[in-house]
C-alpha positions as CSV (number, residue, x, y, z in Angstrom):
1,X,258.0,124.0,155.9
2,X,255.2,123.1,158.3
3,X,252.9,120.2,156.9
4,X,249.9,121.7,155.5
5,X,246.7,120.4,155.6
6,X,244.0,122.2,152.8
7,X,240.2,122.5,153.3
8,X,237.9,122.4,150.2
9,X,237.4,126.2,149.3
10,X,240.9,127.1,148.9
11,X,241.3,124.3,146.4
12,X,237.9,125.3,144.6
13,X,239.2,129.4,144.8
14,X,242.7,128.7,143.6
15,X,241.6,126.6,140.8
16,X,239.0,128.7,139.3
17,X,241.4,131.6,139.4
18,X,244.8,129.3,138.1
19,X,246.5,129.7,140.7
20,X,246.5,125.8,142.5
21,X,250.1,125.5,141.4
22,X,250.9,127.5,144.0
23,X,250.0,125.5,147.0
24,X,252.9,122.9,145.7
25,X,255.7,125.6,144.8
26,X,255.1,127.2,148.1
27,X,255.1,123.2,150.2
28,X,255.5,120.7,148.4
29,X,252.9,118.4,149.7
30,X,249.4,119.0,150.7
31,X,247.4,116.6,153.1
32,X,244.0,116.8,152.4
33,X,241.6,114.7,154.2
34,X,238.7,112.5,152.0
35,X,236.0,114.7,152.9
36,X,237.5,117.3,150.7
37,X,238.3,115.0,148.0
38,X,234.4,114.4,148.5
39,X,233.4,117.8,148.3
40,X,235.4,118.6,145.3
41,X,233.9,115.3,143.5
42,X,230.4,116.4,144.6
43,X,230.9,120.0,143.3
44,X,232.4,118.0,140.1
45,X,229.4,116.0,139.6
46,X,227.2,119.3,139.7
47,X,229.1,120.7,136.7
48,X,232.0,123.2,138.2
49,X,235.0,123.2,137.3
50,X,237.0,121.9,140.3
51,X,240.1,120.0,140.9
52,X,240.1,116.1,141.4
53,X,243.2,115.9,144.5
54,X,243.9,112.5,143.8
55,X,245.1,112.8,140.7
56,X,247.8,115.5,142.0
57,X,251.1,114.6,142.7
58,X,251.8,116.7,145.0
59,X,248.3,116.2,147.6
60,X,248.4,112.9,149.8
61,X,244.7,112.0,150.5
62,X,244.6,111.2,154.1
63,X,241.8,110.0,157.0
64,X,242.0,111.8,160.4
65,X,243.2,108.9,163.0
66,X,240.2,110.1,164.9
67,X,237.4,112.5,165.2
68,X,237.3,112.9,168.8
69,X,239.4,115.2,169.9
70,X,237.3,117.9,167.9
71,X,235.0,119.8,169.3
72,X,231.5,119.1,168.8
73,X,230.4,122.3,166.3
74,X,226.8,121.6,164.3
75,X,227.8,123.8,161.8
76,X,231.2,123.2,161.1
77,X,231.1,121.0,157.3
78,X,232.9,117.7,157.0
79,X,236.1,119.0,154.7
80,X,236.3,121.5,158.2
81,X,236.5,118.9,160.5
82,X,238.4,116.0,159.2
83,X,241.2,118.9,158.4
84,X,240.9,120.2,161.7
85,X,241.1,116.9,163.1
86,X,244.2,116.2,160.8
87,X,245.9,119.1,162.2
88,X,245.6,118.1,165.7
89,X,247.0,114.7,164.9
90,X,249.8,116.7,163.7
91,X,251.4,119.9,165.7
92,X,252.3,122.6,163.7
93,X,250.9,121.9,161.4
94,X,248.7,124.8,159.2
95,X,245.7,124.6,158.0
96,X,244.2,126.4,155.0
97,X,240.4,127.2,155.6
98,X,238.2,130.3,154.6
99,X,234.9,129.5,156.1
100,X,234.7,131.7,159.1
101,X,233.5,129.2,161.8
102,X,236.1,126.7,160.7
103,X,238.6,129.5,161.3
104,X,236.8,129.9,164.8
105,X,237.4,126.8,165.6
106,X,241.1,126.9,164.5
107,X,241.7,129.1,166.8
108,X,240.2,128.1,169.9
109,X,242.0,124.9,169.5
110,X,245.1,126.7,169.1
111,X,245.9,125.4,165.1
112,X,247.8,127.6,162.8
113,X,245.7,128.6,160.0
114,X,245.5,130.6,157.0
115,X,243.3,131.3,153.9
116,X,243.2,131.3,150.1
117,X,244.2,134.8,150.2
118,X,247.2,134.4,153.0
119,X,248.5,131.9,150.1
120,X,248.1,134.7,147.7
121,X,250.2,136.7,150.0
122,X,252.5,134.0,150.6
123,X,252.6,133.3,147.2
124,X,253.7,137.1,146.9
125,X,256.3,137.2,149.5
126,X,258.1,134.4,147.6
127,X,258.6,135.8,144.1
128,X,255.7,133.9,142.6
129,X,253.3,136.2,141.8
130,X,253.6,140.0,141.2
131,X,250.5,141.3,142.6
132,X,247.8,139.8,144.7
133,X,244.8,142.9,143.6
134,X,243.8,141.6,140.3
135,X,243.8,138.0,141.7
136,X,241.7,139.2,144.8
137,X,239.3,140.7,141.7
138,X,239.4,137.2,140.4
139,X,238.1,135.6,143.3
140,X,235.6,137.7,143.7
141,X,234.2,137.2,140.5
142,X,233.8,133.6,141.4
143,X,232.4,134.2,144.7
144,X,234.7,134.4,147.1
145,X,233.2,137.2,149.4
146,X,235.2,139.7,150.8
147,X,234.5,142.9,152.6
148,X,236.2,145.7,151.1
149,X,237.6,146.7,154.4
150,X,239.4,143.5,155.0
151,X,240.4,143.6,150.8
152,X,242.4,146.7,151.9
153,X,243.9,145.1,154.6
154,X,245.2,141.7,152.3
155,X,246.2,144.6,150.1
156,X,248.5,146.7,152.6
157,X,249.7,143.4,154.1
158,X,250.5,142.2,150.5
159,X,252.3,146.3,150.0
160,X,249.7,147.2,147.4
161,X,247.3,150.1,147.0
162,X,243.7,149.8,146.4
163,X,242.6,150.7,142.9
């Protein structure tokens, strides 16, 4: 498996909807870079109910070497860009981001990326989970936004049926 690198919001959506486990049943190890670990405290201290990555066996908390090789983007967040930046220390490596301008920026720099839901589908594909729908219902409950066309997409990707 590729070493993969996790942005806040996937750990915030899988959490909230139990599904975190997944990220370690599906690669065993997780880098995540101490912006997110930030986050996620931040988000703690406000009164969610979010994961604390350090105490997870299966995440390694780790610093980007360097920040200059990213791109200067004003509105890309901190969790974004030190996991970006950890993904260009490391080639193949994929990244898991949702926000759409960190997902931009994937691109362009030519990083393999996917989101909370291509875990889902991952997740899926491997025998762990029997449907992705009422977990995509789940997320959107707790704010994950999602147009309905691209819900039908996840959905015929995933071979289910919209309800």
């Amino acid at each position: 498996m590729p070493r993969t690198i996790s942005n806040t919001s996937p750990f915030q959506y899988l959490h909230q909807i139990g599904q975190l486990e997944l990220l370690p049943a599906l690669v065993q190890n997780v880098l995540v870079p101490p912006a997110v670990v930030d986050e996620l405290a931040a988000g703690r201290a406000m009164g969610l109910d979010l994961p604390s990555p350090e105490a997870l066996p299966w995440v390694t908390i780790q610093a980007p070497a360097s920040m200059a090789a990213l791109p200067l983007v004003r509105d890309l967040g901190p969790g974004e860009s030190q996991a970006l930046a950890l993904a260009l220390e490391y080639p193949g490596a994929v990244v898991i981001l949702d926000d759409k301008l960190g997902r931009h920026v994937a691109r362009s720099l030519s990083v393999l990326h996917t989101g909370t839901l291509g875990v889902l589908i991952d997740a899926k594909r491997a025998g762990l989970l029997p449907a992705v729908a009422p977990l995509i219902d789940r997320l959107h409950a707790c704010g994950f936004r999602l147009t309905a066309k691209a819900r039908q997409a996840v959905l015929n990707v995933a071979g289910e049926t919209a309800r």
